[in-house]
C-alpha positions in Angstrom: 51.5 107.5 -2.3 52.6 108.8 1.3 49.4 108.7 4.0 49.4 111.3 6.9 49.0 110.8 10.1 47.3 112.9 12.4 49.6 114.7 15.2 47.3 116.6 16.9 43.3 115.8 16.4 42.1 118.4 18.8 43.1 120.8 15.5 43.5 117.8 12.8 47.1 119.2 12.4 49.2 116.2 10.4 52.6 115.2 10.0 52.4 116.9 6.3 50.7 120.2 7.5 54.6 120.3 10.0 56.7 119.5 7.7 55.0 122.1 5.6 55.7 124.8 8.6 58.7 123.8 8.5 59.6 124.6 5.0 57.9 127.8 5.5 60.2 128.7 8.4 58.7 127.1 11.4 61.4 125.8 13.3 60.3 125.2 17.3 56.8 124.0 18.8 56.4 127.9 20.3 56.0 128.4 16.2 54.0 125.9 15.7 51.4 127.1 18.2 50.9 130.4 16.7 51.2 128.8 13.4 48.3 126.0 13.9 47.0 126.8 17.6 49.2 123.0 18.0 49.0 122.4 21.9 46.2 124.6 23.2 43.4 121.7 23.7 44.3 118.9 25.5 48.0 119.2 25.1 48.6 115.3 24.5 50.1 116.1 21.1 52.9 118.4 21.6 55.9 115.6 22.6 54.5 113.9 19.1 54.4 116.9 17.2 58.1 117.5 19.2 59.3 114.3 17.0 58.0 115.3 13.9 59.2 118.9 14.2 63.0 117.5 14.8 62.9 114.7 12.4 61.6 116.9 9.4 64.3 119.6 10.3 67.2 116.2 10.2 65.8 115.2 7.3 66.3 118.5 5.5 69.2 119.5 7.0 71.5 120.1 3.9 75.4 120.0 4.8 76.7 123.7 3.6 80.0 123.0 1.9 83.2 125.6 3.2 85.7 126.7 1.2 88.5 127.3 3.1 89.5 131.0 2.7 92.0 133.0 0.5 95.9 132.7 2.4 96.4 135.8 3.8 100.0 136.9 5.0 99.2 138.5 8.3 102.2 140.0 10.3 101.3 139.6 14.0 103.7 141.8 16.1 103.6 141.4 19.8 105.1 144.2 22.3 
């Protein structure tokens, strides 16, 4: 069993409640203050929550695979 850890505890916003955001589309701190209000106290928590925000984007980051595309016979003709 995983145990959050609090990010910001002006709000009580976690670790889990970010990477949550993030899978719901959050992708930058801006988001995350109109998501969670993260940042609007004190302010001490938004280089932490910074962290958090970029690790759980790396950490889900799934390489997209590219097939290289049909060969095409192009004549190029240059005047």
């Amino acid at each position: 069993m995983r145990f959050s850890m609090y990010v910001c505890l002006c709000k009580g916003i976690t670790d889990s409640d970010i990477e949550a955001a993030v899978s719901e589309g959050c992708h930058s701190v801006r988001d995350l203050k109109k998501c969670f209000g993260l940042g609007t106290q004190c302010g001490r928590c938004t280089s932490h929550a910074r962290d958090v925000l970029h690790d759980t984007i790396h950490n889900n980051f799934q390489p997209v695979e590219i097939h290289p595309a049909a060969h095409i016979d192009i004549e190029v003709c240059y005047t």
